[in-house]
KOLLO-466108 format. One line per field, with one value per residue (C-alpha): x, y, z; residue in three letters. Coordinates in steps of 0.001 Angstrom, whole numbers, plus 500000, padded with zeros to 6 digits. Layout:
% KOLLO-466108
X = X ...
Y = Y ...
Z = Z ...
residuo = Ala ...
END
This chain:
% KOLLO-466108
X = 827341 830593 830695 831394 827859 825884 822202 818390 815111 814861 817933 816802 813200 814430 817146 814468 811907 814419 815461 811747 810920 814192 813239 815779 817953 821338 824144 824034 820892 820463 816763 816459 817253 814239 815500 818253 820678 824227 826601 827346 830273 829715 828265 830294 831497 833553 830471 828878 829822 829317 826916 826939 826078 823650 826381 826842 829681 832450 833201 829385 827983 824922 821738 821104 817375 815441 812009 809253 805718 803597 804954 807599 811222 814765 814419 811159 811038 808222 810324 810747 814036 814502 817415 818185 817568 819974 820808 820159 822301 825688 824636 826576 824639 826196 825093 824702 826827 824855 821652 821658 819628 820613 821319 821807 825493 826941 828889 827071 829776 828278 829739 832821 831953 831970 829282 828955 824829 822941 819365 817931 816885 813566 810652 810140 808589 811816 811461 812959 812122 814442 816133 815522 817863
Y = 955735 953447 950154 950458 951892 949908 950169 950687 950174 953141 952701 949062 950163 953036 950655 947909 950480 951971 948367 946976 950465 949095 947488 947380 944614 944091 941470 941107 938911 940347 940636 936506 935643 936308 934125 932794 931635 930389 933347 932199 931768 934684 936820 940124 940913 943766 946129 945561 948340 947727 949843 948971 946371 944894 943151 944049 943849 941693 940046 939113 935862 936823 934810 931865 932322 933033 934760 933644 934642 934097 930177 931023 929244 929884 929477 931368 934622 935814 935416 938811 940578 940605 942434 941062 937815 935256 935107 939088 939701 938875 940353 943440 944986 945277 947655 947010 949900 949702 949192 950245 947230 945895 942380 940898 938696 936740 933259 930400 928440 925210 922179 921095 924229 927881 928947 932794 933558 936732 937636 940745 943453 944960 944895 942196 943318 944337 944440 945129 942465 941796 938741 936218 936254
Z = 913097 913679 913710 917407 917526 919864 917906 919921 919172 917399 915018 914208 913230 911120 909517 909040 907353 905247 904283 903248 900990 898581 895430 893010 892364 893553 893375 897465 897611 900914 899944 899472 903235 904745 907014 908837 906427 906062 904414 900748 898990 896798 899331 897603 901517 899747 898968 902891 905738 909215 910589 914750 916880 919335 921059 924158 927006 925328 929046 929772 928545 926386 926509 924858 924957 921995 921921 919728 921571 918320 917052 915338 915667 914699 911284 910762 908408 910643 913951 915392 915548 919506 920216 923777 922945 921126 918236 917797 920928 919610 916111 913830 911733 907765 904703 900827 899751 896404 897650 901011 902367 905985 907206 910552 910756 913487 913486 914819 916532 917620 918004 915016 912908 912865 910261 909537 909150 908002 908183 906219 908170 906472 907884 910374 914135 916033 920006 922894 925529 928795 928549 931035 933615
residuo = Unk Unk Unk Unk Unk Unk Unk Unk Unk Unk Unk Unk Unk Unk Unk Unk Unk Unk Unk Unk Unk Unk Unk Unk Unk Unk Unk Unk Unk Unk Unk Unk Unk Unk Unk Unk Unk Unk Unk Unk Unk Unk Unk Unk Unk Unk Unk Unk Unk Unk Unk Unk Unk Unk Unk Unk Unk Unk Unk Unk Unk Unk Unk Unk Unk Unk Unk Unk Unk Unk Unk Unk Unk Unk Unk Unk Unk Unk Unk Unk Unk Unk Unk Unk Unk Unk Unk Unk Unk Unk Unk Unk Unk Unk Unk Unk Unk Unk Unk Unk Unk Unk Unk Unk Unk Unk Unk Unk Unk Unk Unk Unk Unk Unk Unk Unk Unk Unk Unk Unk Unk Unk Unk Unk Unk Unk Unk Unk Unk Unk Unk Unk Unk
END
């Protein structure tokens, strides 16, 4: 894959699966943001590879809806990984080089900030629901 790649269903459940069997420890933390979470600081960018996208045409207006069927929100670690909805729509996909676990990244750009986020990718229900229009 390039980091052009644009990822499915498929590659997000295999990259999610892979992800969750990892269990040694590594300087990335990706395995501490459950969550979404503001990038830190010492987030060692350096050691990450891009491995594609699920953002889609860069002249079309993604959606802004989000998708929680079950209660969850935003900020849940049990909100599912819906790949048309927002914020997985507009998300790259990065890789531990040392560990080889995944994270979701975009940049929340709201308001008088910019703030970059990531998400690990390992485990969580990822779907495939249209958008609404």
């Amino acid at each position: 894959m390039t980091p052009e790649d644009q990822l499915d269903l498929n590659d997000m459940n295999a990259l999610a699966a892979a992800s969750a069997r990892i269990t040694q420890a590594c300087d990335c933390g990706i395995d501490a943001c459950r969550e979404w979470t503001r990038v830190p600081a010492t987030f060692p960018q350096a050691q990450m590879r891009t491995v594609g996208t699920l953002a889609g045409d860069p002249y079309a207006e993604p959606s802004y809806a989000e998708y929680h069927p079950h209660g969850s929100h935003y900020w849940s670690p049990e909100a599912p990984v819906a790949l048309r909805h927002f914020p997985y729509n507009r998300c790259a996909i990065q890789q531990c080089s040392l560990c080889q676990r995944c994270c979701l990244t975009y940049v929340e750009a709201g308001g008088y900030y910019v703030e970059p986020r990531m998400r690990a990718l390992a485990g969580q229900v990822v779907v495939d629901v249209a958008a609404p229009d």
